[in-house]
MIRO-180674 format. One record per residue: x, y, z of N, C-alpha, C in turn; residue in three letters. Coordinates in steps of 0.02 Angstrom, whole numbers, padded with zeros to 5 digits, always signed. Each point is the difference from the previous one (the first is absolute). Layout:
MIRO-180674
XYZXYZXYZala
...
This chain:
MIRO-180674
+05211+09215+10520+00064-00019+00030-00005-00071+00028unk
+00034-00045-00006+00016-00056+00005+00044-00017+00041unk
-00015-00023+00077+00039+00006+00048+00010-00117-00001unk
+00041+00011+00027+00026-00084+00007+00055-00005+00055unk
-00043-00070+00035+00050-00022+00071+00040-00048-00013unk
+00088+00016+00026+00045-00023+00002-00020-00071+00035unk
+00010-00078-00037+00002-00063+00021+00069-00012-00004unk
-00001-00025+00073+00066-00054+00023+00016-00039-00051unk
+00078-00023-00051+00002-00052-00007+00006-00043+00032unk
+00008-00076-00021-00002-00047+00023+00081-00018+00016unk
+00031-00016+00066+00069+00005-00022+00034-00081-00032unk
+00029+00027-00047+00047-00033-00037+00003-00081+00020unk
+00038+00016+00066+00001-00092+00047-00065-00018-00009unk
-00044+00022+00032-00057-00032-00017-00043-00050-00048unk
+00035+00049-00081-00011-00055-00053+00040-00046-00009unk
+00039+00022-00014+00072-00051+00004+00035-00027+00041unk
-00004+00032+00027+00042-00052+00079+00007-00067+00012unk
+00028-00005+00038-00019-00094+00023-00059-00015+00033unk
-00042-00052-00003-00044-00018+00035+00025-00017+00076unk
-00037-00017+00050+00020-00005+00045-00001-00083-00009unk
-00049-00055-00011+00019-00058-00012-00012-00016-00060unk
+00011-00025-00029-00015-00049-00072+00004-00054-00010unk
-00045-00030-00059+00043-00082-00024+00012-00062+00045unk
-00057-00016+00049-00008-00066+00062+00013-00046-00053unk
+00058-00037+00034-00013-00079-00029+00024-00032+00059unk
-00059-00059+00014+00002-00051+00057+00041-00066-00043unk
+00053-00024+00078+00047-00015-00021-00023-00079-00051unk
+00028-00050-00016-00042-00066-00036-00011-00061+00063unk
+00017+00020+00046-00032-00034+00076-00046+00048+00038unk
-00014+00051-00034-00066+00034+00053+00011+00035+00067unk
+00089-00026+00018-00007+00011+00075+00040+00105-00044unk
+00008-00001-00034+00022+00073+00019+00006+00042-00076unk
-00002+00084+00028-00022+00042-00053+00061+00024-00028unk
+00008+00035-00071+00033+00061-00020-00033+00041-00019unk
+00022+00063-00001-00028+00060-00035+00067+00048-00007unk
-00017+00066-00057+00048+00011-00015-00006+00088+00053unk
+00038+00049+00023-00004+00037+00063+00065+00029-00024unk
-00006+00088+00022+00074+00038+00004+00025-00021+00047unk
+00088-00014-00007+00042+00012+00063+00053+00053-00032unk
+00007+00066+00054+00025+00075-00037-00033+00027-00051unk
-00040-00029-00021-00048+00033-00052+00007-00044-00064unk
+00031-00048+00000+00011-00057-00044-00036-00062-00005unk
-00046-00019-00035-00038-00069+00008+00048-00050-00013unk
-00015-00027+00058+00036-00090+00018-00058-00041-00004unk
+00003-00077+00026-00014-00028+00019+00012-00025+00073unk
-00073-00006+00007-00024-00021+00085-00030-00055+00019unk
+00025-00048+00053-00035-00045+00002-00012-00022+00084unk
-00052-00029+00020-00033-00014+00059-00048-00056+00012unk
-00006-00036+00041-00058-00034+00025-00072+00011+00003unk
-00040-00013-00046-00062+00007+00009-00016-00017+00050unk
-00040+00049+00029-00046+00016+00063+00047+00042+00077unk
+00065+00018-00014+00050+00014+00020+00014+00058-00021unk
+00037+00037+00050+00015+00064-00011+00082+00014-00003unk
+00008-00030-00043+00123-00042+00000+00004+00021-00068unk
-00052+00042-00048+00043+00022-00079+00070+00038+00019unk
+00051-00040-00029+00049+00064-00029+00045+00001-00060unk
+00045+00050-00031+00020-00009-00058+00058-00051-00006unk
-00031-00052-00069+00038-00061+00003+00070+00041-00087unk
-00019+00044-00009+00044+00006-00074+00032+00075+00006unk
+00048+00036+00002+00036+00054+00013+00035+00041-00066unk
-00064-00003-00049+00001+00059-00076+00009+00067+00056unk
+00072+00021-00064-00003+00089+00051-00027+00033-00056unk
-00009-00027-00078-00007+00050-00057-00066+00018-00015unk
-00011-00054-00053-00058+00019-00025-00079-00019+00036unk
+00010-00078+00042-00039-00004+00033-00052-00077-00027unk
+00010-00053+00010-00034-00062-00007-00077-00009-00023unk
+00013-00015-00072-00100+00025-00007-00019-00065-00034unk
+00030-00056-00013+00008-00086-00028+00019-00033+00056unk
-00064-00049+00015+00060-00054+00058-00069-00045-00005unk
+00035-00058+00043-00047-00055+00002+00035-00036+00045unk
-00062-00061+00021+00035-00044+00056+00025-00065-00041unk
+00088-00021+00029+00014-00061-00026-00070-00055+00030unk
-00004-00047-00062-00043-00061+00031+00044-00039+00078unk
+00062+00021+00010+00026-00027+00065-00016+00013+00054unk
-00037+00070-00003-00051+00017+00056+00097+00044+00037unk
+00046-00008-00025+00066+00038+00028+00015+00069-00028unk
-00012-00007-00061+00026+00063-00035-00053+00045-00036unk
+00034+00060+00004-00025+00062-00022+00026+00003-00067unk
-00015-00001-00054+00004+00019-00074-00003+00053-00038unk
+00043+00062-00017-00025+00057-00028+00032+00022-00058unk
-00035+00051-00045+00056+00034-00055+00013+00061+00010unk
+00065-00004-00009+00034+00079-00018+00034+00015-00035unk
-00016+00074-00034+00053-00005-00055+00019+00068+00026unk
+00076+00024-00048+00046+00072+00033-00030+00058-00047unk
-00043+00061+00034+00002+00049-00024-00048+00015-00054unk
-00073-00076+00009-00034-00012-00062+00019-00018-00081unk
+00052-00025-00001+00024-00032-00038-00055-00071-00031unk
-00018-00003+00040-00075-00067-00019+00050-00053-00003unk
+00088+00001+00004+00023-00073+00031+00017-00033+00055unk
-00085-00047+00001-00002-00019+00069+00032-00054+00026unk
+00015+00015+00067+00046-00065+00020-00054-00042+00068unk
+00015-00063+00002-00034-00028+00053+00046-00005+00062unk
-00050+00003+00046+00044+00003+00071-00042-00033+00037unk
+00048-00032+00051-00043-00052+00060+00031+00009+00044unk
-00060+00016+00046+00033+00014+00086-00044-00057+00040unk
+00052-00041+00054-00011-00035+00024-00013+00031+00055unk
-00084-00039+00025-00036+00052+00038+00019-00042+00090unk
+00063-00049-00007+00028-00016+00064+00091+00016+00011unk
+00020+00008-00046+00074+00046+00031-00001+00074-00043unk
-00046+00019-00035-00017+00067-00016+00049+00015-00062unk
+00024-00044-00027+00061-00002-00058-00030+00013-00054unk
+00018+00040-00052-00036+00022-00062+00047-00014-00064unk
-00018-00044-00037+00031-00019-00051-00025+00023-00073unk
+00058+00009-00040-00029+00030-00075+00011-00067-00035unk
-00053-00018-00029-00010-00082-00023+00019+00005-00104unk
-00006+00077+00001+00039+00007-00075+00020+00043+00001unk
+00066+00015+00010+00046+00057-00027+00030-00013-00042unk
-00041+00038-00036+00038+00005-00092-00017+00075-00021unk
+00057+00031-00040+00010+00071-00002-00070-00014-00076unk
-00054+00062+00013-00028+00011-00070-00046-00090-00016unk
-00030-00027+00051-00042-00042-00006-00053+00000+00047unk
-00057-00025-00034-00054+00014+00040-00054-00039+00018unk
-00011-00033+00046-00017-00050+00046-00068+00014+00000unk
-00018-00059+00009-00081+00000+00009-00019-00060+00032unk
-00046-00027+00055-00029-00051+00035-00041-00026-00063unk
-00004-00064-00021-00030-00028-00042-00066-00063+00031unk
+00039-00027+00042-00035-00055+00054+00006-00024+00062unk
-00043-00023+00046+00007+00002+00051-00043-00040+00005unk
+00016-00068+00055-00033-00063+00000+00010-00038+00105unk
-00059+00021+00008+00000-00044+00053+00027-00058+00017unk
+00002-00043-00048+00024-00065+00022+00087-00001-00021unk
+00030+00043-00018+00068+00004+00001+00016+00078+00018unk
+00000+00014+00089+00023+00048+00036+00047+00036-00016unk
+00056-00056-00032+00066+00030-00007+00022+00023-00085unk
-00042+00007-00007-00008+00006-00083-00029+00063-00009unk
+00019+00028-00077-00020+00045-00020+00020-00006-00079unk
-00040+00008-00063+00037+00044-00057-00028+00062-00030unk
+00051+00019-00004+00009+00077-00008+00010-00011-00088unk
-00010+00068-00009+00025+00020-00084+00055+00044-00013unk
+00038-00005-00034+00055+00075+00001+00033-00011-00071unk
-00012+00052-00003+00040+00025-00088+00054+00033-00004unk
+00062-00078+00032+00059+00017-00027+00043-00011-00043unk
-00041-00043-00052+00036-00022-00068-00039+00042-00068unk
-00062+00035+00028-00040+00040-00061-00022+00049+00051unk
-00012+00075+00010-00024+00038+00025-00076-00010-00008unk
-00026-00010-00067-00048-00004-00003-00042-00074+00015unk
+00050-00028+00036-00063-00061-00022+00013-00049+00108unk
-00029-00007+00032+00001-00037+00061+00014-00077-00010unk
+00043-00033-00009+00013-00056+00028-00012-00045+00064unk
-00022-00053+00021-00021-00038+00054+00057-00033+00039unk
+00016+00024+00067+00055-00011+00027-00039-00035+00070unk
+00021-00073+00011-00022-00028+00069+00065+00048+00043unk
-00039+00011+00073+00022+00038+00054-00002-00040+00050unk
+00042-00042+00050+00035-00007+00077+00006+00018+00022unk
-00071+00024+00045+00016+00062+00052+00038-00029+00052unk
+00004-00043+00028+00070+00017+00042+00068-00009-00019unk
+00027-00030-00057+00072+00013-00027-00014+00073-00042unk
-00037-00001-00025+00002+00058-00058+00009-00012-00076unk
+00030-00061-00010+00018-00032-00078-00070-00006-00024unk
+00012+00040-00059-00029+00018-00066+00024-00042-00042unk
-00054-00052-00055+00017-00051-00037-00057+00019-00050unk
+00008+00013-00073-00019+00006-00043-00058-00044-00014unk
-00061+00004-00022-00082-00035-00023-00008-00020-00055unk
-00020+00056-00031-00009+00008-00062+00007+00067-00039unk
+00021+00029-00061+00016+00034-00034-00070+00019-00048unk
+00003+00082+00019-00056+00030-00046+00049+00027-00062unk
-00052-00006-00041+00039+00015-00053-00032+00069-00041unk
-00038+00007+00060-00006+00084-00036-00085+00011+00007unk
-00032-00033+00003-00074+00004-00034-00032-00026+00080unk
+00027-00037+00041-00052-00018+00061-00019+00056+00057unk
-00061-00003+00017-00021+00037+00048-00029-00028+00052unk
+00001-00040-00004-00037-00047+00084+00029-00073-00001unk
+00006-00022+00068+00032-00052-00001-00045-00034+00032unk
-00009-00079-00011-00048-00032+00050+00040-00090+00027unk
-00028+00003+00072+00050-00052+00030-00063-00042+00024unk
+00020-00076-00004-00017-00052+00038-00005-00005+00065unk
-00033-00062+00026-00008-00009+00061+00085-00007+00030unk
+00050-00029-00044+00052-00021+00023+00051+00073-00002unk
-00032+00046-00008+00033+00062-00011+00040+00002-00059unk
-00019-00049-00068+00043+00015-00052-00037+00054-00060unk
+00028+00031-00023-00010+00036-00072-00040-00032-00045unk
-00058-00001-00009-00031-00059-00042-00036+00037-00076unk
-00006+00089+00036-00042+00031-00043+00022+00061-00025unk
-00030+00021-00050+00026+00078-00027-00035+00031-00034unk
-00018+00083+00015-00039+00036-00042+00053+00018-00042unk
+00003+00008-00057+00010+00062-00059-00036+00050-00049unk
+00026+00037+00007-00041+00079-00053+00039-00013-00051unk
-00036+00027-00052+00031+00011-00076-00008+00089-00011unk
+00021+00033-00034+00000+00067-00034-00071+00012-00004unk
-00042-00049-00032-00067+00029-00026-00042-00032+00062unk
+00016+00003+00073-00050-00019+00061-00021-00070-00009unk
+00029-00055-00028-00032-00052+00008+00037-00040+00059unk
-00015-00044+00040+00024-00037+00055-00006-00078-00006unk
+00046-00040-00001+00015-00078+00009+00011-00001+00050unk
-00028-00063+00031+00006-00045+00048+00066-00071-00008unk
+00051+00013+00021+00038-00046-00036-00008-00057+00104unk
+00024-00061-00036+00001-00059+00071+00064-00042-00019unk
+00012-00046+00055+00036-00045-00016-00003-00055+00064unk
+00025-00060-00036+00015-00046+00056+00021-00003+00066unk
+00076+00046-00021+00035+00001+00066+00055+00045-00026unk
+00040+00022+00041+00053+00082+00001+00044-00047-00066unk
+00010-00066-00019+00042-00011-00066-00024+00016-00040unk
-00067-00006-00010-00035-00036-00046-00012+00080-00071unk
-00011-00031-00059-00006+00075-00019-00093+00033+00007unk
+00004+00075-00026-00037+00033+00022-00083-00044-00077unk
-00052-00016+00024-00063-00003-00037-00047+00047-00003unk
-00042+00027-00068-00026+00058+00009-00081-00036+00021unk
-00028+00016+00063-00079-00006+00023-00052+00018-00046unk
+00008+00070+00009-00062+00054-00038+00035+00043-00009unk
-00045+00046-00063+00016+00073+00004-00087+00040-00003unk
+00058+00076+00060-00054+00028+00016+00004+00065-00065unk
-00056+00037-00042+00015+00047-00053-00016+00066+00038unk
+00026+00050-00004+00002+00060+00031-00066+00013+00023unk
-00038-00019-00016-00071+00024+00024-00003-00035+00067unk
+00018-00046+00017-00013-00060+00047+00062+00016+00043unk
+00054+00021-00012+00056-00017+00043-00004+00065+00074unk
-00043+00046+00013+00008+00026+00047-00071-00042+00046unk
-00032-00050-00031-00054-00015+00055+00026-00106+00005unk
+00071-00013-00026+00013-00067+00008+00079+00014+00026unk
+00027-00084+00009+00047-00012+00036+00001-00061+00036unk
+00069-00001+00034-00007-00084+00045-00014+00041+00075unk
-00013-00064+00023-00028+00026+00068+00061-00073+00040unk
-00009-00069-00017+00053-00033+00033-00011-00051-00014unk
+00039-00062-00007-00006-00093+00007-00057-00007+00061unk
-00019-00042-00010-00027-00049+00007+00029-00042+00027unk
-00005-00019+00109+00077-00040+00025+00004-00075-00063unk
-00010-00035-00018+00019-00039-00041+00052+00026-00047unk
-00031+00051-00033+00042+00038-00053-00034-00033-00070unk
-00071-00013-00011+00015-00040-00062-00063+00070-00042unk
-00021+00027+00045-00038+00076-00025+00019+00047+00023unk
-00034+00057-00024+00033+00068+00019-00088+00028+00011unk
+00009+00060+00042-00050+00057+00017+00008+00049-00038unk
-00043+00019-00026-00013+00082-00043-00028+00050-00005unk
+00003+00059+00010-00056+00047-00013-00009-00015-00093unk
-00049-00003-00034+00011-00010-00047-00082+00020-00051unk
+00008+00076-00045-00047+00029+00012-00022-00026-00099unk
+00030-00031-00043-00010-00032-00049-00062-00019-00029unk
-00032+00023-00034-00052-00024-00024-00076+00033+00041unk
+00021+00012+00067-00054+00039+00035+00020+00072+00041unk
-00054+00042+00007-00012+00046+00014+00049+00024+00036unk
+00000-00028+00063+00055+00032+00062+00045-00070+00011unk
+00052+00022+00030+00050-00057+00025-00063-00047+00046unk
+00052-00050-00018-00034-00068+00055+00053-00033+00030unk
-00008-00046+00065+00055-00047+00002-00017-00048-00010unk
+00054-00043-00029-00015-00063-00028+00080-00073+00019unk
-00024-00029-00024+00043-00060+00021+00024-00054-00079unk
+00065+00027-00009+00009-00036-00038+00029-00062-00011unk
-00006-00073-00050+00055-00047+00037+00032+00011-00064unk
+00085+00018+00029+00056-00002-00063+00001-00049-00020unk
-00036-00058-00015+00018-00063-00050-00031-00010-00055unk
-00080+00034+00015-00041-00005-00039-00050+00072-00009unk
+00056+00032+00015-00051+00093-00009-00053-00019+00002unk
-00036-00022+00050-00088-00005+00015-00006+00037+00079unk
-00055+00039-00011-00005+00067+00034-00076-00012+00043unk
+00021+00006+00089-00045-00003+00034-00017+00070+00034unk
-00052+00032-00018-00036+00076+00027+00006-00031+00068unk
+00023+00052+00068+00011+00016+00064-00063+00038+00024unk
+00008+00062-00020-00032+00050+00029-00012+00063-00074unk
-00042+00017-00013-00028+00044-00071-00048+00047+00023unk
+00017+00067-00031-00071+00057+00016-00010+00006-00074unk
-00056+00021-00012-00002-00001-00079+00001+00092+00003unk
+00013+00034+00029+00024+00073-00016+00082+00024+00029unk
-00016-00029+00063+00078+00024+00042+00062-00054-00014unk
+00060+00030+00001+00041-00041+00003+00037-00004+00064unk
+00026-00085-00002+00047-00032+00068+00048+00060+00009unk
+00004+00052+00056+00056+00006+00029+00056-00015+00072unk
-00043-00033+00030+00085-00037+00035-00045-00083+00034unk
+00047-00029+00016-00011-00060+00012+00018-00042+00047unk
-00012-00037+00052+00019-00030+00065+00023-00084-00011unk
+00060-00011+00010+00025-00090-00029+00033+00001+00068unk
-00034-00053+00033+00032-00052+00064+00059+00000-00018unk
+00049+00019+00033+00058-00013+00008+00033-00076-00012unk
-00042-00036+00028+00017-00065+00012-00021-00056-00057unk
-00065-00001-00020-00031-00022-00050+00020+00033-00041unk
-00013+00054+00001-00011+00038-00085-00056-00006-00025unk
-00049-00009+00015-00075+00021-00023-00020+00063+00012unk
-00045+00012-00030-00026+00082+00007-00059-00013+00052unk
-00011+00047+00038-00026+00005+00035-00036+00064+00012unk
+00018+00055-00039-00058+00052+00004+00020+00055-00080unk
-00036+00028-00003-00005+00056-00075-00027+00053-00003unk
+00048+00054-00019-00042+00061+00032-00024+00034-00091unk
-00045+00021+00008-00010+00027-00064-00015+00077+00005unk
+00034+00056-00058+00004+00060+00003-00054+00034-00018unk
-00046+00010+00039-00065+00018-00001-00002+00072+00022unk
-00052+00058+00016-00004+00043+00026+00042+00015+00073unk
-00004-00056+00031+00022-00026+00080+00031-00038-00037unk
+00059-00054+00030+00025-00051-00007-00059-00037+00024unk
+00005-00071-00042-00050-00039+00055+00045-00067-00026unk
+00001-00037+00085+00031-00072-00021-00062-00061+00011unk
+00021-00054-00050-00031-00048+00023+00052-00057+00024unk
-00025-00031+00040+00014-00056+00048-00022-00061-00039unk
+00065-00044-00035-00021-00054-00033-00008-00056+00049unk
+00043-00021+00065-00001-00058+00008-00027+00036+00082unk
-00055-00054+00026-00007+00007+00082-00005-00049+00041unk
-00007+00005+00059-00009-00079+00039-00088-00008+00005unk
-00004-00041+00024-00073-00025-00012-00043+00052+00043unk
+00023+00018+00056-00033+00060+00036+00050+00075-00004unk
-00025+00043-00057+00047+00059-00005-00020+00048+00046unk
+00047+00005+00027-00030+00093+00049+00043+00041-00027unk
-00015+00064+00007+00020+00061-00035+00036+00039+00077unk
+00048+00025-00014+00037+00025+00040+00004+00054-00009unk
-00005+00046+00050-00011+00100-00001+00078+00007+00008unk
+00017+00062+00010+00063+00013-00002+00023-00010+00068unk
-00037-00001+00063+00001+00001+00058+00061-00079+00002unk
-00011-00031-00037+00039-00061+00025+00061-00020-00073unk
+00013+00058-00023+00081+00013-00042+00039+00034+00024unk
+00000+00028+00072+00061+00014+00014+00065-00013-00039unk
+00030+00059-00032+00075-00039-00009-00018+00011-00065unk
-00034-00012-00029-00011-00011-00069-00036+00046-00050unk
+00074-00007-00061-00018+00071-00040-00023-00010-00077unk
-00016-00057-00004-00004-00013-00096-00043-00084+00014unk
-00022-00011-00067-00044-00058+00010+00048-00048+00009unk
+00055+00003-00041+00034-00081+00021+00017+00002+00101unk
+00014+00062+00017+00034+00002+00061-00092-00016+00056unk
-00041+00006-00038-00070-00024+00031-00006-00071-00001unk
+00005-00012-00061-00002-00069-00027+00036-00069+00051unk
+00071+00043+00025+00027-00046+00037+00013+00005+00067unk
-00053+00062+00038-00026-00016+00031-00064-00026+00034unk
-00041-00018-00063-00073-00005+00024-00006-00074-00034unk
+00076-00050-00006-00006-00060-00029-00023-00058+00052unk
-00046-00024+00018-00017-00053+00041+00059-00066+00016unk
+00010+00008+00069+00041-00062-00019-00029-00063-00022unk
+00060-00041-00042-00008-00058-00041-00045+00014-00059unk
-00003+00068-00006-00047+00009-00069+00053+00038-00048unk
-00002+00004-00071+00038+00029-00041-00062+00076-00041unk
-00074+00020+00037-00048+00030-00015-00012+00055+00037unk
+00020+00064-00034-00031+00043+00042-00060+00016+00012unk
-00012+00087+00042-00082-00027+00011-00010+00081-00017unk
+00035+00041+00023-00009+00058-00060+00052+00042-00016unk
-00024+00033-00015+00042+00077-00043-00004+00066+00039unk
+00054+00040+00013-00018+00067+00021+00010+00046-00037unk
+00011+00062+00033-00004+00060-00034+00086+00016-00045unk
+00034-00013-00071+00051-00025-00030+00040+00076+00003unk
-00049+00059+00042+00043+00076-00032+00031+00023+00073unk
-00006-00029+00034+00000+00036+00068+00080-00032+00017unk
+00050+00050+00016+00054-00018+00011+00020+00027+00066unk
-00051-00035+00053+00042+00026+00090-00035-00090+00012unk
+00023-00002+00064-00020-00054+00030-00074+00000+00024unk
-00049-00038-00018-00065-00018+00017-00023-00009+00071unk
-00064+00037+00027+00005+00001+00068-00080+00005-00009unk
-00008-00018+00056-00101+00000-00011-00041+00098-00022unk
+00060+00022+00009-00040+00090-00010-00001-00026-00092unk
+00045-00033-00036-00003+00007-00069-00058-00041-00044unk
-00049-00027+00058-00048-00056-00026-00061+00034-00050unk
-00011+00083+00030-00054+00021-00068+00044+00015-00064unk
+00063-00011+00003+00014-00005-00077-00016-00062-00051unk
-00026-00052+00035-00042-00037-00038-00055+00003-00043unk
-00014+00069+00005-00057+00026-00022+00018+00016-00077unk
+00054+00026-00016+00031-00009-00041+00048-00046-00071unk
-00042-00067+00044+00035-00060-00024-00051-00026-00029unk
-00008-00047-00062-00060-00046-00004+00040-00075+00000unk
-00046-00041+00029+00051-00067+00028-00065-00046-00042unk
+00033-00032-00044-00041-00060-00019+00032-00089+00005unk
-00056-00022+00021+00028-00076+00007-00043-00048-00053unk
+00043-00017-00045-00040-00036-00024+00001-00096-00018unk
């Protein structure tokens, strides 16, 4: 006889439910947080003063509940998507996080919005994509966040999947797929100018290549670009004369994410997809110290490390933290370094 004890399930909320916080992003001045939090059992967005105890809900979803958002580069607005009823057509919305006003920045019946770019040095800027002349295909629409006027970019014509912008925030670059997985790199002069084909990547290559960004001049581009060798590499190309400068190379792992100064546009660190992530640290100051987590407060991802552990009058960071950890950094989180491999080379 085979006797067996009744186990508790697990209840339901539990798996599914809402988290109690989620999703920190520190604002692009450092002085303050969001995260995403139920209000009635609905995830909003919340925002507060780092090191302060003043979070409250800045966005008032009664439905489905805010699970896309980001901070405008104005350091003012809250940015999110929603669409009615899971429909997947998303609309963008901005709530101004000083008279609490929430604006739908595309209302269009049956179109669907997507954040495309977002650039520090033009706050008030944004372009978005939305497919309202082809369902299937995203078009490049510059965005005015404070009027709201939407002015047409450039036109996909069916085949682009990534868009890549200049230092001046223009459209300069474009991935496309073909049917049989192959990927072009198309460039151009300037938003008149017509589209030139770079490279092509052949299906074997196109899930370990790609653009990564200009070069502030604009006269090269950055690449993961895994062609001819083993694993992706990054590399530096100059569009005038397709001559190709190696960055950073593992001869087994390939580049997966990458750290570019905001300001310069140089790379400055490379993480490669190893057992662990491990990044290396390309550029340092003449005396590098390594920083524990004890002194990232605030900070949840390498770029959000990066700019705070930038020396003044220096454009060089000095390290890398832990890239998975999504709460705010406090000296209890410093043995997760243990976990990290940090190379400077």
């Amino acid at each position: 006889m085979t006797t067996t004890t009744a186990v508790e399930l697990i209840p339901r909320n539990i798996l599914f439910g809402n988290p109690d916080k989620a999703s920190p992003q520190v604002s692009p001045d450092g002085t303050r947080m969001a995260y995403l939090a139920p209000v009635n059992n609905v995830l909003n967005v919340w925002v507060g003063t780092i090191g302060k105890d003043d979070y409250l809900p800045v966005t008032q979803d009664t439905e489905r509940g805010v699970r896309f958002y980001a901070w405008a580069a104005d350091n003012q607005h809250i940015l999110y998507l929603q669409d009615a009823g899971g429909n997947e057509n998303w609309r963008l919305y901005a709530t101004n996080l000083e008279s609490g006003q929430t604006r739908d920045l595309t209302p269009f019946e049956n179109v669907q919005a997507r954040i495309l770019k977002r650039d520090k040095h033009f706050p008030n800027e944004l372009l978005v994509g939305l497919n309202k002349d082809n369902p299937q295909a995203h078009d490049v629409y510059h965005l005015d966040l404070a009027s709201g006027e939407l002015s047409l970019v450039t036109k996909n014509p069916g085949n682009i999947v990534d868009w890549v912008t200049d230092a001046d925030f223009k459209v300069r670059g474009a991935m496309t797929m073909d049917g049989s997985g192959n990927a072009e790199l198309l460039v151009r002069e300037n938003e008149q100018a017509e589209w030139v084909k770079l490279l092509t990547w052949g299906s074997e290559d196109n899930q370990t290549s790609g653009p990564v960004g200009f070069t502030l001049d604009g006269q090269s581009i950055y690449l993961q670009d895994s062609r001819d060798v083993n694993a992706g590499r990054l590399v530096k190309m100059a569009i005038a004369t397709g001559e190709i400068t190696v960055i950073a190379e593992d001869p087994q792992y390939d580049v997966a994410n990458v750290v570019t100064h905001p300001d310069t546009r140089e790379i400055q660190a490379v993480a490669f997809d190893k057992d662990r992530l491990e990044w290396k640290v390309l550029t340092i100051p003449s005396k590098p110290t390594l920083t524990t987590c004890a002194d990232c407060t605030g900070a949840t991802s390498p770029s959000a490390v990066a700019t705070t552990l930038t020396p003044p009058g220096s454009s060089l960071i000095t390290s890398i933290t832990v890239p998975f950890l999504t709460m705010p950094m406090t000296a209890k989180h410093a043995p997760l370094l243990s976990s990290l491999t940090i190379n400077l080379i």
